[in-house]
C-alpha positions in Angstrom: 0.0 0.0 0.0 1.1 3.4 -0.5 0.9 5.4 3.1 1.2 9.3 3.3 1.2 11.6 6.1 0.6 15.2 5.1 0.7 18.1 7.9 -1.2 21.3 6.4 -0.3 24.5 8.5 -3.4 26.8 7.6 -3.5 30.8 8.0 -5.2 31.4 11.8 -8.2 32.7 9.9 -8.9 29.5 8.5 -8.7 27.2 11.2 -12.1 26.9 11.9 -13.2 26.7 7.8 -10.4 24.1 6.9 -12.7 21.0 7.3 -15.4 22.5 5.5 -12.9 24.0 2.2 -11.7 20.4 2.0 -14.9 18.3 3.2 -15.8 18.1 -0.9 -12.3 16.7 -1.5 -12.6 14.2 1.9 -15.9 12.9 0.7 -14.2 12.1 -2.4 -11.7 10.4 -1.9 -12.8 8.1 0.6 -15.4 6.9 -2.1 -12.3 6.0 -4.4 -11.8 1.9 -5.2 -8.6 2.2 -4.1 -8.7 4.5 -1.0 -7.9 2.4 1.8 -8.4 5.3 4.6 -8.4 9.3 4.6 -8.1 11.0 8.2 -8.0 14.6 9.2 -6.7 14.9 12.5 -5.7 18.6 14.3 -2.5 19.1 16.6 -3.1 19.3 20.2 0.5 21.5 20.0 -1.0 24.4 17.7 -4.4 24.8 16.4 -3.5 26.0 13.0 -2.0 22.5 11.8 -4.2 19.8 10.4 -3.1 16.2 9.8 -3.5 14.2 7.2 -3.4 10.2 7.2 -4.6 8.6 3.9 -3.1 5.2 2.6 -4.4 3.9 -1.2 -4.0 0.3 -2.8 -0.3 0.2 -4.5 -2.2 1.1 -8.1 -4.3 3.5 -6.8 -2.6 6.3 -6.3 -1.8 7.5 -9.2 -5.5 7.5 -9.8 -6.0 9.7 -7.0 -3.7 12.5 -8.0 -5.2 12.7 -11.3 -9.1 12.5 -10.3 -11.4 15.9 -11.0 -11.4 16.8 -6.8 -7.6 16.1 -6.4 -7.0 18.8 -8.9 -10.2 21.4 -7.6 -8.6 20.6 -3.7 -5.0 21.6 -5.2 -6.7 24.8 -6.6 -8.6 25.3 -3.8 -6.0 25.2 -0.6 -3.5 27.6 -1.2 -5.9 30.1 -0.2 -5.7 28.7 3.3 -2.5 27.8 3.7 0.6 29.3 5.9 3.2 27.5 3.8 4.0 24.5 2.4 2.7 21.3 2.8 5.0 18.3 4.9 4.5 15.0 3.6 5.8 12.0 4.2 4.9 9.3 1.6 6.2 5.4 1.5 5.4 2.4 0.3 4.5 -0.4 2.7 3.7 -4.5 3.2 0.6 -5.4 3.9 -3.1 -3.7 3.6 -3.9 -2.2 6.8 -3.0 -1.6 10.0 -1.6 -3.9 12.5 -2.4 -4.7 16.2 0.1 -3.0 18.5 2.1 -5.7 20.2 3.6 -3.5 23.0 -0.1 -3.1 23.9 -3.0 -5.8 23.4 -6.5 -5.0 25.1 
């Protein structure tokens, strides 16, 4: 699977709207074949940085950056943002994600 980690650092006016600018792009691409997951989560450290967990079938990623909403979100976040995107993007065994051994309920 291909696993990326993107952290969005959005102006201090938008931090309350950044959901909703990319809820259209969210909806989306968790409707994609190959879209495995797609999680916004917000820092507890600063309010103004969203993270991003999304993970897509090995072949299915290259479908995603070339869909129709891919391209509008592209268009449609630099509005928001502070600077530049962070990503980290790999590609990993398996399908989904493991049990944590160091800690089994």
């Amino acid at each position: 699977m291909i696993f990326i980690v993107v952290k969005f650092k959005v102006k201090p006016d938008w931090s309350e709207r950044w959901l909703g600018l990319v809820d259209s792009f969210t909806k989306a691409t968790r409707e994609e074949p190959g879209n495995l997951w797609f999680d916004w989560s917000r820092s507890v450290d600063d309010p103004n940085e969203f993270v991003l967990v999304e993970a897509f079938k090995d072949d299915a990623a290259g479908d995603h950056v070339n869909s129709a909403h891919f391209k509008q979100a592209m268009a449609d976040m630099p509005q928001a943002l502070a600077e530049t995107p962070r990503i980290i993007s790999r590609q990993l065994d398996g399908d989904g994600w493991d049990r944590m051994g160091e800690l089994t309920i």
